[in-house]
C-alpha positions as CSV (number, residue, x, y, z in Angstrom):
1,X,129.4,16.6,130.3
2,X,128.2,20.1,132.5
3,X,131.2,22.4,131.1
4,X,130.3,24.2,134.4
5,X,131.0,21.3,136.9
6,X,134.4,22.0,136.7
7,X,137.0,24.7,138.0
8,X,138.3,27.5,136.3
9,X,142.1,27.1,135.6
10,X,144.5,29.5,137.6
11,X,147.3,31.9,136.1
12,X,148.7,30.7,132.6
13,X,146.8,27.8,130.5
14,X,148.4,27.5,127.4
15,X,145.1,25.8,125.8
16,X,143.8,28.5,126.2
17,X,147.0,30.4,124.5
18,X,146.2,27.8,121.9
19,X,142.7,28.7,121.5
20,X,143.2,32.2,120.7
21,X,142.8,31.1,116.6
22,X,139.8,29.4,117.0
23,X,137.2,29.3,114.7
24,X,134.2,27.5,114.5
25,X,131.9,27.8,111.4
26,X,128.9,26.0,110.7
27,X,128.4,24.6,107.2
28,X,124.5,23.6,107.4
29,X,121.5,24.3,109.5
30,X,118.2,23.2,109.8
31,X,115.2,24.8,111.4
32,X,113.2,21.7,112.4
33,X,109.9,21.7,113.8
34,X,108.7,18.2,114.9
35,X,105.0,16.5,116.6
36,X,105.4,14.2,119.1
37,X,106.2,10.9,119.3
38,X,109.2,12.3,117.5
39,X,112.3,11.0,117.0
40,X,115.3,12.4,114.5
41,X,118.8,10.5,113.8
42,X,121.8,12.3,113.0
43,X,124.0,9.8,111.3
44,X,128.2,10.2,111.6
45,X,129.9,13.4,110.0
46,X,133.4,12.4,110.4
47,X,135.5,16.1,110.7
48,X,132.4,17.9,112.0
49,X,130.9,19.2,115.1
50,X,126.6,18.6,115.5
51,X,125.0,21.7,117.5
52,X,121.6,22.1,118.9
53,X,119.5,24.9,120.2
54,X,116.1,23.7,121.9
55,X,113.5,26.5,121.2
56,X,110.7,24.2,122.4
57,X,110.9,21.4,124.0
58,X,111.4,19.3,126.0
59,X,113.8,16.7,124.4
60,X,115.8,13.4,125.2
61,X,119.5,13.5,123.5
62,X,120.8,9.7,122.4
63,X,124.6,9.2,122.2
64,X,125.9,6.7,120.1
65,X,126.7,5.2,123.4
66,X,123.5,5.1,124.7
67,X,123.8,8.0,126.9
68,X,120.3,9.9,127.7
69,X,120.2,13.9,128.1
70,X,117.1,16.0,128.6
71,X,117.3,18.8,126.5
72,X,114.4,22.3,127.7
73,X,113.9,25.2,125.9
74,X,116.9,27.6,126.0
75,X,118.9,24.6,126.1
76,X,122.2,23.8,123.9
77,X,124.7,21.3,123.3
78,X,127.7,20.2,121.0
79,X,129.0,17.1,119.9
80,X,132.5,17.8,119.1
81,X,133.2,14.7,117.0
82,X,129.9,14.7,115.6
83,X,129.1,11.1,115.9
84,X,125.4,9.2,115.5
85,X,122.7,10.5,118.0
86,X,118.8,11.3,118.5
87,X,116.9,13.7,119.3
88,X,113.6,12.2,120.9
89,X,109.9,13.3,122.3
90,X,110.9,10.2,124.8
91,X,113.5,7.4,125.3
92,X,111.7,4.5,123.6
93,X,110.4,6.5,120.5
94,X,111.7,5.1,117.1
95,X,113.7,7.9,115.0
96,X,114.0,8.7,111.2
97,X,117.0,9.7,109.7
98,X,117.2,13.6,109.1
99,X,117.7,13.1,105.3
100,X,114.5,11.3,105.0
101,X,112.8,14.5,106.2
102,X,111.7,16.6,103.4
103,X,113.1,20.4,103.4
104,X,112.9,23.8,102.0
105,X,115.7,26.1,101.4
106,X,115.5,29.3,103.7
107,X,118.7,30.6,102.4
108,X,121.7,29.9,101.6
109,X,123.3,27.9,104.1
110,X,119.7,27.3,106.1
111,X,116.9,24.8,105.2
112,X,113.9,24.1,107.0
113,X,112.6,20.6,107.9
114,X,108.9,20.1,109.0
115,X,106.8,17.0,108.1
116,X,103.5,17.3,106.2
117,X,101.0,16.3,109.9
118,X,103.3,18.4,111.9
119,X,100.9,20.8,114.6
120,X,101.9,24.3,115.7
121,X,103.7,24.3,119.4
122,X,105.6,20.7,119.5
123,X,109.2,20.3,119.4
124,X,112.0,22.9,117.4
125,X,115.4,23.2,117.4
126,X,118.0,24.7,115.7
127,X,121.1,22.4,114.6
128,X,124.1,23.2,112.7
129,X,126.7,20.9,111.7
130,X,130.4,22.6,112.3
131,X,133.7,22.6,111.3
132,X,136.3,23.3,113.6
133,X,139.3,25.8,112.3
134,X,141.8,25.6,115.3
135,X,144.9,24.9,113.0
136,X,146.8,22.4,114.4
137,X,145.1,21.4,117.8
138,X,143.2,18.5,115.9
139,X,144.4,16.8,119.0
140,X,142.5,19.4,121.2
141,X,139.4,18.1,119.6
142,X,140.0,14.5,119.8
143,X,140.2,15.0,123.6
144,X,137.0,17.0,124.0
145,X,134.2,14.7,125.5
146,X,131.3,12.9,123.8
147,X,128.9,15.4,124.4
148,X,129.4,19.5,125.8
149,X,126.1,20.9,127.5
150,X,125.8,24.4,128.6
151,X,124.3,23.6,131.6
152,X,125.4,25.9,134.8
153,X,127.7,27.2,132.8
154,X,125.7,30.1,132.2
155,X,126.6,31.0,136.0
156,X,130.1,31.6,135.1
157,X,129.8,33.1,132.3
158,X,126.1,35.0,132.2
159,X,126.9,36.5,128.6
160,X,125.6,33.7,126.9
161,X,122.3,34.2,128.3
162,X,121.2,37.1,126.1
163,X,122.2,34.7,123.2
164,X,120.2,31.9,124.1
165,X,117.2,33.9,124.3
166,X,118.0,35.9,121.4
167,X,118.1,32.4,119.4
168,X,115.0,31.4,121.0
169,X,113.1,34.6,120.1
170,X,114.5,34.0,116.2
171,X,113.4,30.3,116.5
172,X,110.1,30.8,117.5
173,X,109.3,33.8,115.7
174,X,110.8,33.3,111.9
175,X,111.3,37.5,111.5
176,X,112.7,38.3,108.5
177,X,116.6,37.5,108.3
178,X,116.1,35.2,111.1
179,X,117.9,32.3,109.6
180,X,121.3,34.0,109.5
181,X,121.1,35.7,112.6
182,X,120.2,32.0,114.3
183,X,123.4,30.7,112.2
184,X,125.8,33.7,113.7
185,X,124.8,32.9,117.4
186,X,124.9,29.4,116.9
187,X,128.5,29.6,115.9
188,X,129.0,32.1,118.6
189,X,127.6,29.8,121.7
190,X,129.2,27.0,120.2
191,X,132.9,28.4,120.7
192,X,131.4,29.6,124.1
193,X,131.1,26.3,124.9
194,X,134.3,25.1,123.9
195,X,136.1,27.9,125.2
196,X,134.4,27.2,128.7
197,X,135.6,23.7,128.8
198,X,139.5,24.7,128.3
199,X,139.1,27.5,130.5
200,X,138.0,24.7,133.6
201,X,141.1,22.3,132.5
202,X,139.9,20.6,129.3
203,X,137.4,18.3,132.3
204,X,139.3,14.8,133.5
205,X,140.8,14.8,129.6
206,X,144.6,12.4,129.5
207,X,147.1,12.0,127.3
208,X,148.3,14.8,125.1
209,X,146.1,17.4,126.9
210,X,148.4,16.3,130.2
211,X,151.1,18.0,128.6
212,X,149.4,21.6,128.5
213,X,149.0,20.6,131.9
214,X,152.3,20.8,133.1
215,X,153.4,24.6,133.1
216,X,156.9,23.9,131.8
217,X,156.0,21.4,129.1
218,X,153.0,23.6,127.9
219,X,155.0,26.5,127.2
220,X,157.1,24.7,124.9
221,X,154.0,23.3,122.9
222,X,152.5,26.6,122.9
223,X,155.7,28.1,121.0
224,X,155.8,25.1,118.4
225,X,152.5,26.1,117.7
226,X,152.9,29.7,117.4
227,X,156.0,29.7,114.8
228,X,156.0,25.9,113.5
229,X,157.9,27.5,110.8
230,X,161.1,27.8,113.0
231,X,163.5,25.7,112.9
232,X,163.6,24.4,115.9
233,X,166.0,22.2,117.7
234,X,166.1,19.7,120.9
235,X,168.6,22.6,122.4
236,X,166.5,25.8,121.6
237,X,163.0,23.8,122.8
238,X,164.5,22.6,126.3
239,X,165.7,25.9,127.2
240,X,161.9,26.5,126.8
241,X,161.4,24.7,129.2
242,X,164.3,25.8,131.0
243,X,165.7,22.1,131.5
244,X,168.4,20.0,130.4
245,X,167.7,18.5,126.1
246,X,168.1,14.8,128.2
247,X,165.5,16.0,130.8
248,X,163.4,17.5,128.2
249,X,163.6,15.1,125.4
250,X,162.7,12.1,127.8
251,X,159.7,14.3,129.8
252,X,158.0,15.0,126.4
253,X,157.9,11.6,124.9
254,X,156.8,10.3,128.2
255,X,154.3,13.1,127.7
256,X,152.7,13.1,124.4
257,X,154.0,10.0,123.1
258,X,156.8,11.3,120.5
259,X,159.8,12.9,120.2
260,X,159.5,16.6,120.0
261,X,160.9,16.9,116.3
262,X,158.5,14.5,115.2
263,X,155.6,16.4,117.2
264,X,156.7,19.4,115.4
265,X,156.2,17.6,112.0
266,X,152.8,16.1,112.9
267,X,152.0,19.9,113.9
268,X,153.3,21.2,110.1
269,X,151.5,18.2,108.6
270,X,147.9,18.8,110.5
271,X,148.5,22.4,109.4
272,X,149.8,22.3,105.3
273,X,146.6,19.6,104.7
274,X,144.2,22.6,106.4
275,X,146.3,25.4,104.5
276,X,146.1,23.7,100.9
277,X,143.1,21.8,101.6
278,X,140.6,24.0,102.7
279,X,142.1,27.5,102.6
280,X,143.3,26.6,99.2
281,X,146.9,27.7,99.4
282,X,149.7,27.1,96.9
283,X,151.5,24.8,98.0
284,X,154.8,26.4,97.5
285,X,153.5,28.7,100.1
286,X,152.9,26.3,102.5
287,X,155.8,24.8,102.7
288,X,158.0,28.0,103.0
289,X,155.4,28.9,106.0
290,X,156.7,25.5,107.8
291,X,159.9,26.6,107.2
292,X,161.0,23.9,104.3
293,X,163.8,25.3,102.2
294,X,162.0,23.4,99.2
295,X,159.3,21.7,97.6
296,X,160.7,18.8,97.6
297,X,161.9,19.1,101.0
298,X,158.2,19.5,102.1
299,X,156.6,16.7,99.6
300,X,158.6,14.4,101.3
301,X,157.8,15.1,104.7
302,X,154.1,15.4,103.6
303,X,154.0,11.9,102.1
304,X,155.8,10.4,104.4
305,X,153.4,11.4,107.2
306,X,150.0,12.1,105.3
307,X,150.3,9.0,103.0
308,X,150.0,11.2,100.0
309,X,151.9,14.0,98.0
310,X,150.5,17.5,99.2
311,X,149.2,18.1,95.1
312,X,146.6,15.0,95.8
313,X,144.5,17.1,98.0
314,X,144.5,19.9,95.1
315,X,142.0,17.4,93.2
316,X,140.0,16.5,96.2
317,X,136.6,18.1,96.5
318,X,135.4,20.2,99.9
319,X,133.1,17.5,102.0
320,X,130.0,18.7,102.3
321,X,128.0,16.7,104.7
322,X,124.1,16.3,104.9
């Protein structure tokens, strides 16, 4: 998908009130410097987003569906969902898996991958493998498309330019603290990307993103989602939306495909397993931010929708994925 193929979104877009809390750190990058035929596989990283910066290319992108895209230098792209796909010198060269590449450690969070035969001048990139902080708009994410390419949309928004060749410059040239400079901008173009596909409409996206659509409806979500701590009621949510609670209780189920209340809970839910989960927050804490008068209150609602008591992700270990 060309972000920039589409058209910017008029007057008030509340995915783009949602997006305002974004965040969207990488965990692990690798430098990676390959000879053609060349072809590297990036198997699934279930919760993570795969970026790439081209600093010499060209390149061919695989999907997991089979999709071809031709990456050039001063090229990038994110795979939201981070699913399998290549990178290849040409459609029918075979690929190796990226952990059967040897690496060395550039720093902390950076390693570099470049086999033994490898020649000056072929193929490098720069990937990073992401994780999305947007609280609860999980359901933002799972609506974004298989694959997010800068593309024209450097016309629109010509500030990403200075990045791209600033990343290309580190690439190429390894200066000293190049690694986490390459890491920053990565991060940086990658929420430039997403931003630029809610700010032209979330693309030809359905389902729950048709409710931020609709200016009345989208105002209400955007308020659940700024104080899901409130209690809200039917009453106080349609007046929102400046309707009647029938009107408004029947046009958001039709919507999104649940009642609002139990939206709201999904929304507390999505955020108490990212507050005590990766934040690390007590749990009492959590669930006096989502407005539970008491533990118990909240472990109930957090089992009955999570599967598990909230204290079962106190013993679970931070994924890190390779």
């Amino acid at each position: 998908m060309d972000v920039a193929d589409l058209e910017p979104v008029p007057d008030f877009d509340p995915a783009s009130e949602l997006l305002l809390g974004m965040r969207l750190v990488g965990v692990q990058y690798r430098r990676i410097e390959l000879a053609p035929p060349c072809g590297v596989r990036f198997g699934q990283a279930p919760g993570r987003a795969q970026f790439h910066f081209v600093g010499r290319g060209p390149l061919l992108l695989r999907t997991a569906s089979g999709a071809l895209h031709r990456l050039d230098a001063g090229d990038a792209v994110l795979l939201p969902h981070g699913g399998m796909h290549e990178l290849l010198s040409s459609a029918g060269t075979p690929s190796r898996d990226i952990a059967a590449f040897e690496s060395v450690d550039i720093c902390e969070q950076v390693c570099a991958v470049k086999p033994a035969a490898c020649p000056a001048g072929g193929p490098l990139v720069f990937s990073g493998c992401m994780e999305f902080h947007l609280g609860g708009m999980q359901m933002l994410v799972a609506s974004m498309p298989e694959v997010m390419l800068v593309g024209t949309l450097l016309d629109r928004y010509p500030e990403i330019r200075p990045m791209l060749d600033a990343m290309e410059r580190e690439a190429r040239a390894r200066r000293a603290g190049f690694a986490g400079i390459l890491a920053r901008l990565a991060d940086v173009v990658s929420a430039f990307i997403v931003r630029g596909w809610v700010e032209c409409g979330c693309g030809d996206a359905t389902g729950w993103v048709q409710a931020l659509r609709d200016p009345r409806l989208g105002k209400v979500i955007v308020a659940l989602h700024r104080d899901p701590g409130r209690p809200w009621t039917v009453a106080e949510l349609a007046a929102q939306m400046g309707s009647s609670r029938s009107v408004f209780a029947e046009r958001f189920l039709a919507v999104t495909g649940m009642t609002p209340l139990r939206y709201l809970t999904e929304l507390r839910m999505q955020l108490a397993v990212q507050w005590i989960e990766r934040e690390r927050q007590p749990i009492e804490t959590v669930a006096y931010r989502l407005g539970y008068g008491s533990l118990a209150a909240f472990s109930r609602a957090f089992k009955r929708v999570v599967g598990q008591p909230p204290g079962a992700l106190r013993g679970r270990p931070l994924a890190v994925h390779t």
